[in-house]
SEDO-749972 format. One line per field, with one value per residue: x, y, z of N, C-alpha, C, CB in turn; residue in one letter. Coordinates in steps of 0.1 Angstrom, whole numbers, always signed. Glycine has a CB too. Example, Ala and Ser with C-alpha at 12.3 -4.5 7.8 and 13.67 -1.06 7.14 Angstrom:
BEGIN
n.x (+132_+128)
n.y (-57_-22)
n.z (+78_+71)
ca.x (+123_+137)
ca.y (-45_-11)
ca.z (+78_+71)
c.x (+132_+129)
c.y (-33_+0)
c.z (+78_+79)
cb.x (+113_+141)
cb.y (-45_-6)
cb.z (+90_+57)
resn (a_s)
//
This chain:
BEGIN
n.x (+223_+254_+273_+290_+329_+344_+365_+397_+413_+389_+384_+409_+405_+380_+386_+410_+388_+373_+394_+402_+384_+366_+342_+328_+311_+281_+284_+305_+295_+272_+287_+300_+285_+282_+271_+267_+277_+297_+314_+323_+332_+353_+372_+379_+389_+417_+425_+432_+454_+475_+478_+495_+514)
n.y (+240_+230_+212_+186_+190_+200_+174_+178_+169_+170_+197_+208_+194_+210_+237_+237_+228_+251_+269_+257_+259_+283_+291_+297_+286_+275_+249_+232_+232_+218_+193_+184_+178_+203_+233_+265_+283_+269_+262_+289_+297_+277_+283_+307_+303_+291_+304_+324_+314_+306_+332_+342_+329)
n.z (-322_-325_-358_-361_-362_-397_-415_-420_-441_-459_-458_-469_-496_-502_-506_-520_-548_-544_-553_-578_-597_-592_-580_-550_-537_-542_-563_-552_-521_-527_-542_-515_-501_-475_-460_-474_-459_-441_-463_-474_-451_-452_-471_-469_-444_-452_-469_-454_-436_-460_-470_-447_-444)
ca.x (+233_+269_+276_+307_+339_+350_+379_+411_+409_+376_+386_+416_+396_+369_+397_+414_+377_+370_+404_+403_+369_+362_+329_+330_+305_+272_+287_+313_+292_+268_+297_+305_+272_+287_+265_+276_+285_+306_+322_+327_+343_+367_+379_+382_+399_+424_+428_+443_+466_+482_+488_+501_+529)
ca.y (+229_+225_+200_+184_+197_+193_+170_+184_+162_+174_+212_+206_+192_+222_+249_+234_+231_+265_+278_+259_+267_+299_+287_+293_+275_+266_+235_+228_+227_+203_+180_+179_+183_+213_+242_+277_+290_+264_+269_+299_+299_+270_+288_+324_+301_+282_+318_+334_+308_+310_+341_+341_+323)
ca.z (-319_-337_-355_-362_-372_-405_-411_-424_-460_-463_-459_-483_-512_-508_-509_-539_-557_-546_-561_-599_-603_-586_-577_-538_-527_-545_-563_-543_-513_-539_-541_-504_-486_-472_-466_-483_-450_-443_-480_-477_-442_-448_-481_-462_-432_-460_-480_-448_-435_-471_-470_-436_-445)
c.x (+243_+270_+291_+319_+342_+368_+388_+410_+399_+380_+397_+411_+386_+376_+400_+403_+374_+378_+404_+391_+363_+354_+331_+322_+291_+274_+294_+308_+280_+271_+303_+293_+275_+276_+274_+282_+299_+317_+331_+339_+356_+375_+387_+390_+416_+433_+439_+452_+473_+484_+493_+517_+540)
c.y (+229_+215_+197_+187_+196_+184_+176_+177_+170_+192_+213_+212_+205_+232_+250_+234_+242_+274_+272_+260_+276_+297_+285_+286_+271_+249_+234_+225_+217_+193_+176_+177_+191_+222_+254_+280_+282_+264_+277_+298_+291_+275_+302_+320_+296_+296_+322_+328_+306_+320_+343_+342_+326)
c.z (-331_-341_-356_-368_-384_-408_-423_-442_-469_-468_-468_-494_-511_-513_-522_-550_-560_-559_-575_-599_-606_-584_-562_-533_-533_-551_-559_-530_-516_-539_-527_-496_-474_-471_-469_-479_-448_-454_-473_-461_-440_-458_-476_-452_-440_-465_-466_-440_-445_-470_-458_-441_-457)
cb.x (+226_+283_+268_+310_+349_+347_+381_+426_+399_+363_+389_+417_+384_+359_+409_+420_+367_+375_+419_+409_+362_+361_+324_+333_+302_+264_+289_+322_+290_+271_+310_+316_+266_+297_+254_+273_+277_+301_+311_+314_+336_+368_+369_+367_+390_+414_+410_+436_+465_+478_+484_+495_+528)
cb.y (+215_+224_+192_+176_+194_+201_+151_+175_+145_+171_+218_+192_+175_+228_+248_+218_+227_+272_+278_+245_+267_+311_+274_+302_+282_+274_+228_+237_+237_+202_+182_+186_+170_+217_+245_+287_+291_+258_+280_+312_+298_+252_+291_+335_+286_+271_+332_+345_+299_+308_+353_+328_+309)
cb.z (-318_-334_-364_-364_-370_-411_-409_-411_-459_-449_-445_-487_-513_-498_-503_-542_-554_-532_-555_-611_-600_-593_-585_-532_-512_-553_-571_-543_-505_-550_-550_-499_-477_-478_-458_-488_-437_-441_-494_-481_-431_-448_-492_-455_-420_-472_-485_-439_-428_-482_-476_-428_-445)
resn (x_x_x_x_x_x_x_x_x_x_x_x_x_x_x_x_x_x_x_x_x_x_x_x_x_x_x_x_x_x_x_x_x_x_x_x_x_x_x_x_x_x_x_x_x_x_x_x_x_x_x_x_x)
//
């Protein structure tokens, strides 16, 4: 079962943690109750609509 989306705020703030830290996802998914996967996939989803544009 899925659970719920993350909301848009939420995926922000992890990005931006990701990026001044560099720490993709064990504390950063710590501080959000995120798991890694998650992390990592909203950072890798955040990463490639930046460079998109």
């Amino acid at each position: 079962m899925r659970s719920l989306p993350v909301p848009v705020a939420l995926v922000v703030f992890t990005y931006l943690r990701c990026a001044a830290t560099g720490d993709l996802q064990l504390t950063v998914g710590d501080s959000t109750d995120l798991s890694k996967a998650t992390v990592g996939r909203v950072c890798a989803q955040v990463s490639n609509i930046l460079a998109a544009k």
